[in-house]
C-alpha positions in Angstrom: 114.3 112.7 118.4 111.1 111.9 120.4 109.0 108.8 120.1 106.4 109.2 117.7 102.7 108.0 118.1 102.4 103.9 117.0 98.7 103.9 115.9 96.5 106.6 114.3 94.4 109.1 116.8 90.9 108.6 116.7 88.6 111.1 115.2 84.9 111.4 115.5 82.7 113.7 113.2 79.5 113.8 112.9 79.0 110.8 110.5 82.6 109.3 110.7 85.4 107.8 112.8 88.7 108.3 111.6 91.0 105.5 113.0 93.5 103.2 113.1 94.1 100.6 110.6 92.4 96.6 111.7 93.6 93.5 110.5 89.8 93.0 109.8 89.8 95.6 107.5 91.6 94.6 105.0 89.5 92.5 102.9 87.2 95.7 102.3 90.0 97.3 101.5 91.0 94.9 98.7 87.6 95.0 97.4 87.3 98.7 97.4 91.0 98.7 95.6 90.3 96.1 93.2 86.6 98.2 91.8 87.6 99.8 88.6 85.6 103.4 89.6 88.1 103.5 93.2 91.1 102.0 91.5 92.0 103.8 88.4 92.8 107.1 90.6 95.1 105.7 93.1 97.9 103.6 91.1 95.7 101.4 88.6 93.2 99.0 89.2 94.7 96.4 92.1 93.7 93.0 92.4 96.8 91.1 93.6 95.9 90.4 97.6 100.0 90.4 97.7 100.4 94.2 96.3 97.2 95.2 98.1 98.4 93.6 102.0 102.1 96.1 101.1 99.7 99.2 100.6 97.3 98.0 103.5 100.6 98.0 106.2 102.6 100.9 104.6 99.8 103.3 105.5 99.6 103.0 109.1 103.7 102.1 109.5 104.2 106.3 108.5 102.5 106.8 112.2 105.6 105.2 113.9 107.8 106.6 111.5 106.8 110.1 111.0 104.1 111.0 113.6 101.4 111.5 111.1 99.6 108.8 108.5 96.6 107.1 107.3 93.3 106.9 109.1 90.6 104.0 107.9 86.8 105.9 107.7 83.8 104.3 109.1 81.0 105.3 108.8 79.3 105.5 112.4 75.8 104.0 111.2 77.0 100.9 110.1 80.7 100.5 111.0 81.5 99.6 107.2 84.7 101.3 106.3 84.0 103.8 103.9 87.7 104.4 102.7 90.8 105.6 103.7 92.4 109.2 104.0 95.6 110.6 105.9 99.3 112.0 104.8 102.0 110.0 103.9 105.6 110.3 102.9 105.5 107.8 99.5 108.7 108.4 98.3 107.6 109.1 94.8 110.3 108.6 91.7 109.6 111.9 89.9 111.3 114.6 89.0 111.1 117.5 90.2 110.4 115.7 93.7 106.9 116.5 96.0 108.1 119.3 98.5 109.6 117.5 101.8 106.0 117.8 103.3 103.2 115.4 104.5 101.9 114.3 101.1 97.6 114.2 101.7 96.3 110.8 100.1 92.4 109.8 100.3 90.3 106.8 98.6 86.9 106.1 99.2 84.4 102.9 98.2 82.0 103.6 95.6 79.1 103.3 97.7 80.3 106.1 99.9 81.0 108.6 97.0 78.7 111.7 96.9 77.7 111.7 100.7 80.3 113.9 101.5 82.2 111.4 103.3 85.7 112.6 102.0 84.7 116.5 102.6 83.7 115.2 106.4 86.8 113.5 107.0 89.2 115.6 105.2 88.1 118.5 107.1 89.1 116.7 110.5 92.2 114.9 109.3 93.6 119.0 108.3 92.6 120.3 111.7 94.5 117.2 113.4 97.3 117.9 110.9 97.1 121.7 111.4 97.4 121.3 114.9 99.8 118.4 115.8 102.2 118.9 112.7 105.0 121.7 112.6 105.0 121.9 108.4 104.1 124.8 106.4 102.3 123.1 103.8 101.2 120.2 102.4 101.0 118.6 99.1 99.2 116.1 96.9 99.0 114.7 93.7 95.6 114.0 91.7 95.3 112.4 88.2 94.0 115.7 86.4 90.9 113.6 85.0 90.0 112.9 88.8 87.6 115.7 88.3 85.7 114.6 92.1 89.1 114.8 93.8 90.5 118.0 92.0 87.6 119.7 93.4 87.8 118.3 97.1 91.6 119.4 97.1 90.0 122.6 96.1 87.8 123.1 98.4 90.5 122.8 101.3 93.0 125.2 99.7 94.6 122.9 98.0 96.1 124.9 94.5 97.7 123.5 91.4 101.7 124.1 91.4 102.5 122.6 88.5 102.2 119.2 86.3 104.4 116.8 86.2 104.6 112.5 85.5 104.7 109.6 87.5 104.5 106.0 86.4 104.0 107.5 82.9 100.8 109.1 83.7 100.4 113.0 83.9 99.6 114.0 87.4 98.4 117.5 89.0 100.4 118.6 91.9 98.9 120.8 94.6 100.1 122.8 97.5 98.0 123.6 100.7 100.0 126.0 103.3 99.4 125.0 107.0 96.3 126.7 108.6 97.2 127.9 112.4 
């Protein structure tokens, strides 16, 4: 086995930087978590700063571990982080499991829905996975009232494989094969 890559690559599109996770980041990140709008979609509403800091590390420890991860988004005008978006393996308790492929994971602050922040950086974060990643697809998972997010997975060839549960909620799972 080779070494893998420690932080995240950085990204630049036109509007965004795609980067590595700060310590300085992570009251935003709390915030963002703990807004009911941002929350409900990704695990349930969190507001315990314990919970949060385990999700805030997790995301960019799957770089050193599997060569691919989580990226924070900034916005270039302001430097405010925006949200974060990358692949993961989460090790998900369901049944039947997620494919043995990068699993593609985004959350973004209210204030930064409807700019097309999360088409921007999605579009960079599947060329860099396209790429750098030897996989012939990848999946996701989207709550199927997470009408915004249904349609993003969409418009990256993302396409519903079946439904299934996790932590008693109904989820939508959706394939994307690997674009060389």
């Amino acid at each position: 086995m080779t070494d893998r890559a420690i932080i995240a690559p950085r990204i630049e599109t036109e509007r965004l930087i795609l980067r590595t996770f700060r310590r300085e980041d992570f009251d935003a990140f709390c915030a963002m978590l703990a807004d009911p709008d941002v929350g409900r979609f990704v695990g349930g509403v969190m507001t315990d700063r314990t919970a949060a800091w385990e999700k805030f590390t997790r995301a960019p420890g799957f770089w050193a571990l599997l060569g691919y991860g989580m990226w924070i988004v900034e916005e270039k005008a302001s430097g405010r982080m925006a949200g974060n978006l990358g692949f993961g393996d989460f090790q998900r308790a369901m049944e039947p499991p997620l494919p043995d492929v990068p699993e593609g994971a985004w959350v973004f602050d209210r204030w930064a829905h409807g700019k097309g922040y999360a088409s921007e950086a999605l579009a960079a974060a599947l060329d860099w996975a396209d790429a750098n990643l030897d996989y012939p697809k990848y999946s996701c998972i989207i709550s199927p009232d997470n009408a915004p997010s249904l349609a993003l997975a969409g418009k990256f060839g993302f396409v519903e494989t079946r439904r299934s549960q996790f932590k008693d909620e109904e989820i939508v799972v959706l394939e994307r094969p690997v674009v060389r």
